[in-house]
N, C-alpha and C positions, 0 to 999 in steps of 0.2 A: 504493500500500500504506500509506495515512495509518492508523495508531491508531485513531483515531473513526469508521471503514467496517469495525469489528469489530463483530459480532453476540453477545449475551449469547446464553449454553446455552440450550436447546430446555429442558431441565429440568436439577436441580441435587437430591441426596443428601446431606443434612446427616451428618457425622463427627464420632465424639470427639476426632477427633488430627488432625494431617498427613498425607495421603496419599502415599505413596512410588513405589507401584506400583499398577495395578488395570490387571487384567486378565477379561475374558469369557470364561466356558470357548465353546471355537467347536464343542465337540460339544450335541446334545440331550438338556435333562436328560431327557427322558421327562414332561415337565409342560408345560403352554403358555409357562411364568416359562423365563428365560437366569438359567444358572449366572453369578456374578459376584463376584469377592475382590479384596479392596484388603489394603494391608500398609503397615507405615511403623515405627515405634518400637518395637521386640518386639511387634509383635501381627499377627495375621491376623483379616481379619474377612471369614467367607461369608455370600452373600445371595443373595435370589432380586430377578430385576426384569420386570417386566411393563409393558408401555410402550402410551398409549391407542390407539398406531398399532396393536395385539392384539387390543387388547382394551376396547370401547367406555364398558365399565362403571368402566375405570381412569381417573380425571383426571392427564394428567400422567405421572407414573410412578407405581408402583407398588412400595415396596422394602422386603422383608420379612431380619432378619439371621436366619440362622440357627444361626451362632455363632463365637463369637470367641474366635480359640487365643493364645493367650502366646506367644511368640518371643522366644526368649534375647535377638537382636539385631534392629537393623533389617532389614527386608528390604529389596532390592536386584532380585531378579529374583524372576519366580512363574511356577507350569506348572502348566494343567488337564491331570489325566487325563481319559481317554475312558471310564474307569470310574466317573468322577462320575455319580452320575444320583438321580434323587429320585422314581420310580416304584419298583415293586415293593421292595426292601428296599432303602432309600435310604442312599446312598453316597457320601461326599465325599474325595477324594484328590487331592493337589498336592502340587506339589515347589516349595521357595523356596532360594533363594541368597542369603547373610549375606556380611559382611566377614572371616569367620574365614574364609573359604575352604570354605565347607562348604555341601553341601546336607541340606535335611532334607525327607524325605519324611513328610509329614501324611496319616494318612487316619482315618476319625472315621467312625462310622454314627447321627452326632447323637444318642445319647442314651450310652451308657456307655461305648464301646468308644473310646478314643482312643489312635491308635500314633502316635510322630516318631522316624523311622529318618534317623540322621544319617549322610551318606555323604562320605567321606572320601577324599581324591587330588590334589586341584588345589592350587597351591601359590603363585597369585595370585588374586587380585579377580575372580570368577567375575561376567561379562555377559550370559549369557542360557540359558536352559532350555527343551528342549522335550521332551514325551512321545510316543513310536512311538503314533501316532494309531489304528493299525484296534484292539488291543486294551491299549493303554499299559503293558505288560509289560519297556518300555525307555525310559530317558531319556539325553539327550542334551544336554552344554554344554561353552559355548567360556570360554576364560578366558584374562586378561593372561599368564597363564603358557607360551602360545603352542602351546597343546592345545583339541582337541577331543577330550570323553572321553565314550564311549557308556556306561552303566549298565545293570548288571539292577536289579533294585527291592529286592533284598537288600545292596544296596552294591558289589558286584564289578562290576571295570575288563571288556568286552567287548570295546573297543576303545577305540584312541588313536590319532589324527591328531598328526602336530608340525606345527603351521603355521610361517609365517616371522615373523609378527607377533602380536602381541594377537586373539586369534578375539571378534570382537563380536557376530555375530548367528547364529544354527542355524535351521532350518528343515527339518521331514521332509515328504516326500510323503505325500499323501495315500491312494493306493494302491497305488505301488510302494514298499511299507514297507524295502526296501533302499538307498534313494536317502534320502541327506542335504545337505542344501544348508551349507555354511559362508562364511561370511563374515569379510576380516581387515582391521584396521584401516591397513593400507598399502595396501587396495585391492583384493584379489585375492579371489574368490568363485570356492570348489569346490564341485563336486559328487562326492561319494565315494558307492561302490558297498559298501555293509556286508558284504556276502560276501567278494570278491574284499578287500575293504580297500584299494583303487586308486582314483585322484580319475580320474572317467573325461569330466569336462570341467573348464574356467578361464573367468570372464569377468575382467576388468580395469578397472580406473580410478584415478581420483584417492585417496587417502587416506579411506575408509569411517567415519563415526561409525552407519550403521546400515543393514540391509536387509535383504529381505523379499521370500519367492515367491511369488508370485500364484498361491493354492493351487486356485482355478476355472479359472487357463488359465496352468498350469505353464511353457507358454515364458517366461511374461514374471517378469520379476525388477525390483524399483525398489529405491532406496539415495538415501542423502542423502552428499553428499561438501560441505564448506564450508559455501555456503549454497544450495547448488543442490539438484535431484531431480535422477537420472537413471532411464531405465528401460532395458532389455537387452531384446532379444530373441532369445534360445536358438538358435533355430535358424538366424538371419544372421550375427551377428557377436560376438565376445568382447568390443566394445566398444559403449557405452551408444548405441542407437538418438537419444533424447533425451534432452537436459539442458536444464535452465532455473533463473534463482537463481529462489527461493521467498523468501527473510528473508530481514530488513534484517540481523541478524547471522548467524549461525553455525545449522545446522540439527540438527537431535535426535534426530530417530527418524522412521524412515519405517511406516507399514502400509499393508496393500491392503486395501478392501473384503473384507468373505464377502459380501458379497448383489450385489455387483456386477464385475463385472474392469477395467470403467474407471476405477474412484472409487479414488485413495487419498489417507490423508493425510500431511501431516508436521509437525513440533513442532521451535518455536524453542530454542537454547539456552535456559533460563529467565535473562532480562535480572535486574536490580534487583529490580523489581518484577514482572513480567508476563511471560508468554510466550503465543509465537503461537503458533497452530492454523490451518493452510490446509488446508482439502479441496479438491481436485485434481480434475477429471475429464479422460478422456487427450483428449474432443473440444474440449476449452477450452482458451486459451490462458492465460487467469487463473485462477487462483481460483475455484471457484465458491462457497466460502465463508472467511471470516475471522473467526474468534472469537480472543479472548483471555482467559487466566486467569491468576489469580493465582498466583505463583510453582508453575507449571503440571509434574507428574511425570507420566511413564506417558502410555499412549497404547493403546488394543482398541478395536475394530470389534465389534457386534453380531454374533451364527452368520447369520442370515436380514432385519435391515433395514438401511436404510443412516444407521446412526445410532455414532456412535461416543461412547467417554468418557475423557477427561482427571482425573487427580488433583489436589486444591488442597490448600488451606490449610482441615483443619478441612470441605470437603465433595465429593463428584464432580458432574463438568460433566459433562453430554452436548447435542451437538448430533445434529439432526434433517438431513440434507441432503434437500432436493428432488430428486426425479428428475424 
């Protein structure tokens, strides 16, 4: 794992600022272009990206902004809705998580119409957001304050989970919209039943900085604990099938592929200068790739290739994986 067996991005998105977060909406906008927002110092900024793996007449990428909202504070966390979409009467809606403890629901129909519905409850450092996928009518996030709080899109509490620890990562099924996956920073990953409001399974591990359900083949769950992966599988055992260190120091964030169930990746703590990016495939025993970026944030999977993007300093990475 030397430094210099790191691959520069497949292509790169020149920024006005620091990148914080960037995330891919993983629904279809209704156009051939992937929804795509990054955020960092009060601001959001949406785009469309078209990649020549699409689209032959693209060199490279292709990345159109299509607007950039003010943000009282940094953002810290961001959520596509599934109502985004940019066919027929075009639609942008996300929810971001600040340091005040607040979310704020954005949605814009890019030209007059711009609402931020600030939603209010959580009473630590909110770590991640996600919106009820088949029609995003509910959002969901975990926070240091040792809650998982479900939302309507008017602000009201639908549900609250008390974990035992810091909730770091959410995750909804894709279509059993009453299954939420939670994840806690001492290790424990539920799955609760939104009707019943009862966790109706547990996996287990080491202390969690991040993890994530493999939304194309729901048994499988991967996490980063230390500097290791592991991955679960649901239906054998509460405990991680495999583990392996990834980095040389401390690991950041895990995601799976959308276009593939084997491919995921994960991201170094960001060192000094640099942080790593290894993409994963479950039939490899290494790596099958190694990028590095400068003081490297945020981590999304393309909806349909297997291309992912990292935030930098001032622009976004994305690397292109071989299948």
């Amino acid at each position: 794992m030397q430094e210099d067996s790191s691959h520069s991005p497949s292509y790169t998105v020149p920024c006005e600022d620091y990148v914080h977060v960037v995330e891919f909406s993983p629904f279809s906008s209704g156009t051939p272009a992937s929804l795509l927002a990054y955020g960092g110092n009060q601001y959001v900024v949406v785009g469309t990206c078209l990649f020549q793996e699409e689209d032959v007449e693209v060199e490279g990428v292709e990345f159109n902004v299509l607007r950039a909202f003010h943000h009282e504070l940094r953002v810290d966390a961001l959520a596509w809705s599934p109502e985004s979409r940019l066919d027929r009467i075009p639609t942008i809606r996300l929810c971001t998580a600040a340091a005040d403890r607040k979310l704020r629901l954005l949605t814009s129909d890019l030209q007059d119409r711009h609402e931020v519905k600030v939603m209010e409850g959580h009473t630590s450092y909110i770590n991640h957001l996600v919106f009820e996928p088949t029609e995003g009518k509910q959002i969901a996030s975990v926070s240091d304050d040792h809650t998982c709080r479900v939302w309507d899109l008017d602000g009201n509490e639908s549900a609250t989970f008390r974990l035992r620890s810091p909730g770091i990562s959410v995750c909804w099924h894709p279509e059993e919209v009453f299954k939420l996956m939670v994840a806690e920073k001492k290790g424990t990953i539920r799955f609760y039943d939104l009707v019943t409001q009862q966790a109706i399974l547990s996996l287990e591990s080491e202390p969690l900085m991040s993890a994530d359900w493999c939304l194309t083949n729901t048994i499988k769950v991967g996490g980063v604990s230390g500097s290791d992966w592991l991955i679960w599988d649901i239906t054998r055992s509460s405990y991680p099938q495999e583990k392996r260190p990834a980095h040389i120091d401390k690991a950041r964030l895990f995601r799976w592929s959308r276009a593939n169930e084997n491919l995921f990746a994960t991201t170094g703590c960001p060192g000094k200068i640099n942080t790593q990016l290894l993409i994963h495939h479950l039939g490899h025993p290494q790596p099958v790739m190694i990028g590095s970026v400068t003081v490297g944030s945020g981590l999304s999977w393309h909806r349909t290739l297997p291309l992912c993007v990292v935030g930098s300093d001032r622009k976004l990475c994305f690397w292109m994986t071989e299948m």
